[in-house]
C-alpha positions as CSV (number, residue, x, y, z in Angstrom):
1,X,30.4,285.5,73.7
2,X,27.6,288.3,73.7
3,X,24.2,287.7,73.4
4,X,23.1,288.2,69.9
5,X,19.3,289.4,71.1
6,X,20.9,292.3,72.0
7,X,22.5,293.5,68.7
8,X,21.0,295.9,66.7
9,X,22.5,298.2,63.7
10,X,21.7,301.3,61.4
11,X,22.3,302.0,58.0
12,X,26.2,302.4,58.2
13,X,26.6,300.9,61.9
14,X,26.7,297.6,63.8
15,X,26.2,297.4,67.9
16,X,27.3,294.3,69.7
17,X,27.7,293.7,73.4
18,X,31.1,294.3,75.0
19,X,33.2,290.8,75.1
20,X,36.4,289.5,75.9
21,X,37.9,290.6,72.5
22,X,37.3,293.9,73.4
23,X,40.3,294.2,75.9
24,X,42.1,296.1,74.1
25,X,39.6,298.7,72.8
26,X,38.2,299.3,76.3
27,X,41.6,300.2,77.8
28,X,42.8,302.5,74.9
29,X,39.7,304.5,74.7
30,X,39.7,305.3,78.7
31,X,43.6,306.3,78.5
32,X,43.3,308.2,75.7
33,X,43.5,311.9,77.0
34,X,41.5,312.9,73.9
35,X,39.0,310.7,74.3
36,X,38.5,311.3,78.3
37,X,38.7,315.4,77.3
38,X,35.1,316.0,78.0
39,X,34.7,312.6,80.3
40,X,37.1,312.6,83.3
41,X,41.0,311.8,83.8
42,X,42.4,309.7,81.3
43,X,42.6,306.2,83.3
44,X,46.3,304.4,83.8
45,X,46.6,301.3,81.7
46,X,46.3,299.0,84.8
47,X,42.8,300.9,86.2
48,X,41.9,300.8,82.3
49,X,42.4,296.9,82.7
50,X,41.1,296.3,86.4
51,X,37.6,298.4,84.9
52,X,37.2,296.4,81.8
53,X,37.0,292.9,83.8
54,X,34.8,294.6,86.2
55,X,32.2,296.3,83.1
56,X,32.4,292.9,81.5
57,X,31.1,291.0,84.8
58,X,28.4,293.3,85.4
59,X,27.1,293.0,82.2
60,X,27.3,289.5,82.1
61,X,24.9,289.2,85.1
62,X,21.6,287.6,84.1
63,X,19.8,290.4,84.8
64,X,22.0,293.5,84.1
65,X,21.8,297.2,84.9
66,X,25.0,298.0,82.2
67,X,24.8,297.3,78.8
68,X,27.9,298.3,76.4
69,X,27.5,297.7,72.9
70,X,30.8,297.9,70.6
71,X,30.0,300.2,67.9
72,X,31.6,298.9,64.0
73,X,31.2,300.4,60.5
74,X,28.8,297.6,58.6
75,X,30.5,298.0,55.5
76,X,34.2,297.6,56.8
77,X,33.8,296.1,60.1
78,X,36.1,299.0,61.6
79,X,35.8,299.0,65.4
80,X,34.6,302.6,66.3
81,X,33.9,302.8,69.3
82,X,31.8,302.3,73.0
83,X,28.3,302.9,74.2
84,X,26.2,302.0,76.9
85,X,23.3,302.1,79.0
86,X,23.1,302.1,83.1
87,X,20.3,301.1,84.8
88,X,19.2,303.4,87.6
89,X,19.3,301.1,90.7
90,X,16.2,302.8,92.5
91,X,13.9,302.9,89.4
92,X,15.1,300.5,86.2
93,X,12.8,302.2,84.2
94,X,15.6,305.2,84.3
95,X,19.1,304.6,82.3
96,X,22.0,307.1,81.8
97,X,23.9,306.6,78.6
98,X,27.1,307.3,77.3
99,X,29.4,307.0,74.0
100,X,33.3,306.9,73.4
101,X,34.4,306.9,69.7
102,X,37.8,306.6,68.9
103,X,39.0,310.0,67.7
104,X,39.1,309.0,63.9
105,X,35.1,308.9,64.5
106,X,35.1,312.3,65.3
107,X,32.8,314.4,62.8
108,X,31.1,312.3,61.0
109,X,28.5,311.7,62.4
110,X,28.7,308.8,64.0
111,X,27.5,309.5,67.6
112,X,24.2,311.3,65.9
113,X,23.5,307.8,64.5
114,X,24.4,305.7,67.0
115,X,23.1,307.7,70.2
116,X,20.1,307.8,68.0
117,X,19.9,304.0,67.5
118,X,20.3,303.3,71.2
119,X,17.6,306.0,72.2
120,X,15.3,303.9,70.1
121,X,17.0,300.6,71.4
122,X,16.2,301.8,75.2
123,X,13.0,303.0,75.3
124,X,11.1,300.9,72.8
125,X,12.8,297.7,73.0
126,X,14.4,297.5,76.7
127,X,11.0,299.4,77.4
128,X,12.6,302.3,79.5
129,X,10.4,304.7,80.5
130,X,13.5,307.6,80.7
131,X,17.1,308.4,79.1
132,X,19.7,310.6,80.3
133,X,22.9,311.8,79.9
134,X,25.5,313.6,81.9
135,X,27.8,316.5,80.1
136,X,30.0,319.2,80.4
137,X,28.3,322.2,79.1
138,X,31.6,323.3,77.1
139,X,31.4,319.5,75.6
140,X,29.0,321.2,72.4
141,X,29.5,317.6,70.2
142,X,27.2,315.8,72.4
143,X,24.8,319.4,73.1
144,X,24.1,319.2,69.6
145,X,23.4,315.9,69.2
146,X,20.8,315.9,72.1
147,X,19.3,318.9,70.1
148,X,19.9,317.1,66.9
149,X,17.5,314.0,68.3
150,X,14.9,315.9,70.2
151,X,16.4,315.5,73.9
152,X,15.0,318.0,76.4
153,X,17.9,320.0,77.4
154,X,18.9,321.4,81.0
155,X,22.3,323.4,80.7
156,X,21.1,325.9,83.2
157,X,20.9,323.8,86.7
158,X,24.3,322.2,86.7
159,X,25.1,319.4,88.6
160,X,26.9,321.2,91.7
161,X,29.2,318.6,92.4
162,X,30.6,317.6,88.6
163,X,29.8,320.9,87.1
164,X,27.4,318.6,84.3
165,X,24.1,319.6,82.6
166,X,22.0,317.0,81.7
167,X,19.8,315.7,78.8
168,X,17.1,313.3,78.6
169,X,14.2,311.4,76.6
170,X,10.8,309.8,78.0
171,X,9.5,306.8,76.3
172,X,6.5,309.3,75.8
173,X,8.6,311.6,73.1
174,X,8.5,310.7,69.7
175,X,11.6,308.5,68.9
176,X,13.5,308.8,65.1
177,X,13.7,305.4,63.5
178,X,17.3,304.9,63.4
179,X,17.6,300.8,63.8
180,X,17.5,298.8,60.5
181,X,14.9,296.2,61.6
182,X,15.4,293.7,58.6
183,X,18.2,292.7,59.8
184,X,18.5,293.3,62.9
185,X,17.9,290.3,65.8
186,X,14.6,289.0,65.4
187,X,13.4,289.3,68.8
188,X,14.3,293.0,68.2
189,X,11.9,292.9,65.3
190,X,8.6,291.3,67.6
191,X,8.9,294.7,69.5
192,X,9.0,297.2,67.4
C-alpha cells in the first residue's frame, strides 16, 4: 500500500503514490495513442505491463529517485490521471517531472493544478533545489502551463537528440500555494 506521508491534495484534487491497484490505469494511459501524442510511441499492452511492475519496484525502494502520484477528483474520487517526479542520479537535488491525464482531463485545468501542486510538493517539501521538464515544442498544453506557473522557459536550444525544449523551477523562485495543508499528511504540514 502507498505511503500516506507522501499524499498531498488541492482544492479539487487528491495525489497518492502509484500501487498495485493501479495496474490497469498505468497500462491504458501508456497505450493510449492520444495520450502518448506529445510523449513517445504508444507502448504495447505487454511493455505497458512489464513497465508498470518495474515503476512500482523503483518507487518502492527505501530511498527512491521516482515518485508517481495517482491523481483523483476529491469530490468524486474519479481516477485522473499520472504524475511523477525523477531524481537526477548525479545531483538529487535535480528532478524531472511529468503528467499523463486520461483524455477526459483534457481542458480543464487539471494539469495547471496538479503540476502546480507537485512544484510546491518538490521543492518545499522533498526540498529539491531544481524542477524540470522535457517537451515537444508543438506540445503548447504543457508551454502554457509552465508559463501559467512561473517556469523559466527554453524553447530555443532544443534537445538535439529528442527534438525537446525544456522548462524548469529553482527552489529559489517563488512557489504558488497550490497544496491544501489542512488536510493534507501532517508531516507535509511540519514543513511548510
Amino acid at each position: 500500500m502507498a505511503n500516506s506521508a507522501h499524499q498531498f491534495q488541492t482544492e479539487r484534487l487528491s495525489m497518492r503514490l502509484l500501487d498495485e491497484r493501479d495496474k490497469d490505469l498505468y497500462c491504458s494511459l501508456y497505450t493510449d495513442p492520444i495520450v502518448m501524442k506529445n510523449i513517445s510511441q504508444p507502448l504495447s499492452p505487454t511493455k505497458a505491463e512489464k513497465c508498470f511492475y518495474t515503476t512500482l519496484k523503483l518507487t518502492q525502494k527505501p530511498k527512491p529517485l521516482l515518485l508517481v502520484w495517482v491523481i483523483s477528483e476529491l469530490e468524486t474520487g474519479e481516477v485522473l490521471g499520472i504524475q511523477n517526479i525523477s531524481k537526477n542520479k548525479q545531483n538529487t537535488q535535480h528532478a524531472e517531472f511529468g503528467i499523463m491525464l486520461i483524455p477526459n482531463a483534457y481542458r480543464k485545468h487539471i494539469a495547471f493544478e496538479s503540476i502546480g501542486a507537485l512544484t510546491e510538493y518538490g521543492l518545499r517539501h522533498l526540498k529539491l533545489n531544481k524542477m524540470y521538464s522535457m517537451f515537444l515544442p508543438e506540445n503548447k498544453a504543457i508551454l502554457r502551463i509552465a508559463q501559467k506557473l512561473n517556469y523559466c522557459i527554453d524553447i530555443n536550444n532544443l534537445d538535439p537528440t529528442t527534438g525537446q525544449a525544456s522548462c524548469y523551477k529553482q527552489s529559489d523562485h517563488a512557489i504558488a500555494a497550490f497544496i491544501n495543508s489542512t488536510n493534507s499528511h501532517p508531516s507535509w504540514k511540519h514543513n511548510i
